[in-house]
N, C-alpha and C positions, 0 to 999 in steps of 0.2 A: 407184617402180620397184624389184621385188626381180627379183634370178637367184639360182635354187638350185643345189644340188650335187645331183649323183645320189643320194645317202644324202636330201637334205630331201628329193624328189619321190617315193622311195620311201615316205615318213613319211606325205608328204601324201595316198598312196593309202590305208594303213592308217588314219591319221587318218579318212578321207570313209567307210569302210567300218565304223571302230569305230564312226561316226555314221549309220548306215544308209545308207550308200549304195553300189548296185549295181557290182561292177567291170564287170559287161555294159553296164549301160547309158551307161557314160564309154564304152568301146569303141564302142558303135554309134553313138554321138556322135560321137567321134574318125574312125570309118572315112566317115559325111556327109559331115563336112568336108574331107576327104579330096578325097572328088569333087568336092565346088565348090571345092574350089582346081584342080585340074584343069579345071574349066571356068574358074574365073579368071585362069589362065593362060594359057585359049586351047588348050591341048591338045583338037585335032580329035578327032570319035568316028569317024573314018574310020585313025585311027592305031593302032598296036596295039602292047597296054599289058602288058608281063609287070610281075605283083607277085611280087616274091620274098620270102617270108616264114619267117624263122627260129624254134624252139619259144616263145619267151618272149611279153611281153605284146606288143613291139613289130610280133611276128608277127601276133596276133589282131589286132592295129589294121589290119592288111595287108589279111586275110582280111573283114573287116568293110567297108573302103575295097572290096575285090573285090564283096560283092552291089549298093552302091549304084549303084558305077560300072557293072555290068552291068544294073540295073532303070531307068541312063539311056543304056542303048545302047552305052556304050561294049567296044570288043574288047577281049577280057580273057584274059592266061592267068595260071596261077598257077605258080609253084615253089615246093615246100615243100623245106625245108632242117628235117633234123630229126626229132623225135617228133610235135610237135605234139599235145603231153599233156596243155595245162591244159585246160579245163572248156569258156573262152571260144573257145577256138581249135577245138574239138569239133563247137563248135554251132555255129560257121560253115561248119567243112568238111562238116559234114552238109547245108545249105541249100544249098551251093554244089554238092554234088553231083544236089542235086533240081532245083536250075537249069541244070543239063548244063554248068557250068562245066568248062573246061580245066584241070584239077590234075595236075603233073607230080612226082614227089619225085625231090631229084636222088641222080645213081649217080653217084658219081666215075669218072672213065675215059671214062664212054659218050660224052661230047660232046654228047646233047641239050639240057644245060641252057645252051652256049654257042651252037648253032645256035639256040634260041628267044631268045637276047636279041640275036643279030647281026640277027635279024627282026624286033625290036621299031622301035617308034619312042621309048618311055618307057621305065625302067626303074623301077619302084616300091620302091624301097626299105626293105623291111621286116624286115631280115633279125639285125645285132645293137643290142642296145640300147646306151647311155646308157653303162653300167660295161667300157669298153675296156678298161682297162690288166691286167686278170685275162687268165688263161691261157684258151685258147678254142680249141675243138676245130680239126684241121687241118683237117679237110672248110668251115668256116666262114669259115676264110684261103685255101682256091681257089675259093669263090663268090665272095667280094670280088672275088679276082683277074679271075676269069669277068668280072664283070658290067666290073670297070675295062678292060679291054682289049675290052671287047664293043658295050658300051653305048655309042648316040648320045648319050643323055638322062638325066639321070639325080634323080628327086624324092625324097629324103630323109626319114622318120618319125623322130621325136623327135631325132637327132641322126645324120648321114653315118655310117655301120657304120663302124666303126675310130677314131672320133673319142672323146675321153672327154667327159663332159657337165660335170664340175664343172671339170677346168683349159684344156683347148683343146688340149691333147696331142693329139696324135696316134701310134697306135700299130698302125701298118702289117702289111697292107696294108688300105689308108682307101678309102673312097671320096668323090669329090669331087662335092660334091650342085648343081645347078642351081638348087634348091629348097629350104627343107625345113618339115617342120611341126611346132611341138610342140606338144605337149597341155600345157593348165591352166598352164602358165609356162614361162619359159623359164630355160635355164640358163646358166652363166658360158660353157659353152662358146660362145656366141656372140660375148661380147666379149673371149675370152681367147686371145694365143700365134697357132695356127696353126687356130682357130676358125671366123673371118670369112672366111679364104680357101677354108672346104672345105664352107661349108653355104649356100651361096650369098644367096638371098634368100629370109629370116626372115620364118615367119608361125609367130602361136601361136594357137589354138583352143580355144574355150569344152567344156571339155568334162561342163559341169553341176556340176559345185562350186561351193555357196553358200557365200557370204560367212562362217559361222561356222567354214567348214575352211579357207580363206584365213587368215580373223583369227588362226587355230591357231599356222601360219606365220609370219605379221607383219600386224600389226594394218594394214589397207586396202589391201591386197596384190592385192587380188582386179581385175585387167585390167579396162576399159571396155571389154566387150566389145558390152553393149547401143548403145552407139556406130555401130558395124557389123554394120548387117542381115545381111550372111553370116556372121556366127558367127567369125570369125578373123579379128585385124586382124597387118596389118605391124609388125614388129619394128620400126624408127623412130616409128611411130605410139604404140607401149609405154614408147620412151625419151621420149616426150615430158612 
C-alpha cells in the first residue's frame, strides 16, 4: 500500500507522459469512472446533477465525468469557475457544447450559481485540486462557500476543494465530500489529521497507468484494480 503527497502525484503524471502517455486519455478515464461510481452509488438519473468545475486538471476530470454522465441519461448542469485554459478542459467544453449541455460560468454577485445547486440533488465537485494550503483566488473561497451552505450532496474529485492532499489539513473554507474519488492512487490525505472526516467514502480509479510508471514510484505500487470489474475499488479494499 503506498499514499502520495501532492508533489509525488504530480511526478507520477509527468513521469506517464515522459513515457508516452496521454494526459486526455487518463482524463477520459477518470471522468468514466466517474459515472459508474455515481451509478454505484445509487445516484438516480431522475436527480439533477451540477458539476462545478475549477481551470486546473481536477476541472477537466469534471468536464469529462459531464459527457459520460450525460451519454447515460443523467441531468447534468455544469459550472465553470475560471478560464478553463488547458487544452483537455477545451476539448470537453467544445463537445459538451455540441451536446447542448447546460454550461454556466459563475458571476460573483448574480446568485445564479447558488440557486442551480439549491436545485441540485448532487453536487460534483470539481472545482480545487489536491495543493490547498497556497493562496487561491477569492472568487474560489465563495464557490466553496456556495456549494457548502447550498448543497444537499456533495461527491468529491481527487480530494474535497479545501482539503490538502499530502497532510489532511485542512484550509477553509473546505468542503465536506459524501464521496470522493481519486485517480491512479491515493494520498495521505485520506489517512491523515482532519482527512477521513471530510472525504467521506474513499474510491480510487484505474486511470490507465502501467505498471512501469507505478514501479517509478515504488516498486508494486500499482492498485489491484483488475480485481474490480468497475475500474475503481474502495479504499479499505487498497488497505488490504
Amino acid at each position: 500500500m503506498e499514499y502520495a503527497t501532492t508533489k509525488q502525484i504530480e511526478e507520477l503524471y509527468a513521469f506517464a507522459k515522459k513515457g508516452g502517455l496521454d494526459t486526455l486519455a487518463m482524463v477520459e478515464l477518470g471522468g468514466w469512472h466517474t459515472a459508474m461510481l455515481l451509478r454505484h452509488l445509487r445516484v438516480a438519473r431522475t436527480f439533477k446533477i451540477v458539476i462545478v468545475c475549477g481551470d486546473g486538471r481536477k476541472g477537466s476530470y469534471g468536464l469529462a465525468a459531464a459527457k459520460h454522465l450525460m451519454n447515460h441519461r443523467w441531468n447534468v448542469s455544469i459550472v465553470l469557475v475560471g478560464e478553463q485554459s488547458s487544452g483537455e478542459s477545451q476539448y470537453y467544453i467544445e463537445i459538451l457544447k455540441n451536446m447542448g449541455a447546460s454550461l454556466t460560468s459563475y458571476q460573483p454577485e448574480s446568485g445564479s450559481t447558488e440557486k442551480i445547486i439549491r436545485q441540485s440533488h448532487v453536487v460534483l465537485d470539481a472545482l480545487l485540486g489536491p495543493d490547498a494550503s497556497g493562496e487561491r483566488p477569492r472568487f474560489i473561497n465563495e464557490v466553496i462557500e456556495i456549494i457548502g451552505r447550498a448543497a444537499s450532496r456533495v461527491i468529491s474529485l481527487e480530494v474535497p476543494s479545501g482539503l490538502d492532499g499530502s497532510t489532511g489539513m485542512t484550509f477553509p473554507p473546505v468542503l465536506r465530500a459524501q464521496a470522493t474519488l481519486a485517480f491512479g492512487l491515493p494520498t495521505g490525505a485520506f489517512l491523515l489529521k482532519e482527512g477521513p472526516s471530510y472525504s467521506g467514502k474513499v474510491f480510487v480509479a484505474d486511470i490507465g497507468l502501467p505498471k512501469f510508471v507505478y514501479d517509478h514510484f515504488a516498486l508494486g505500487s500499482r492498485p489491484k484494480f483488475d480485481v474490480y470489474p468497475q475500474g475503481f475499488l474502495p479504499l479499505e479494499e487498497y488497505q488490504l
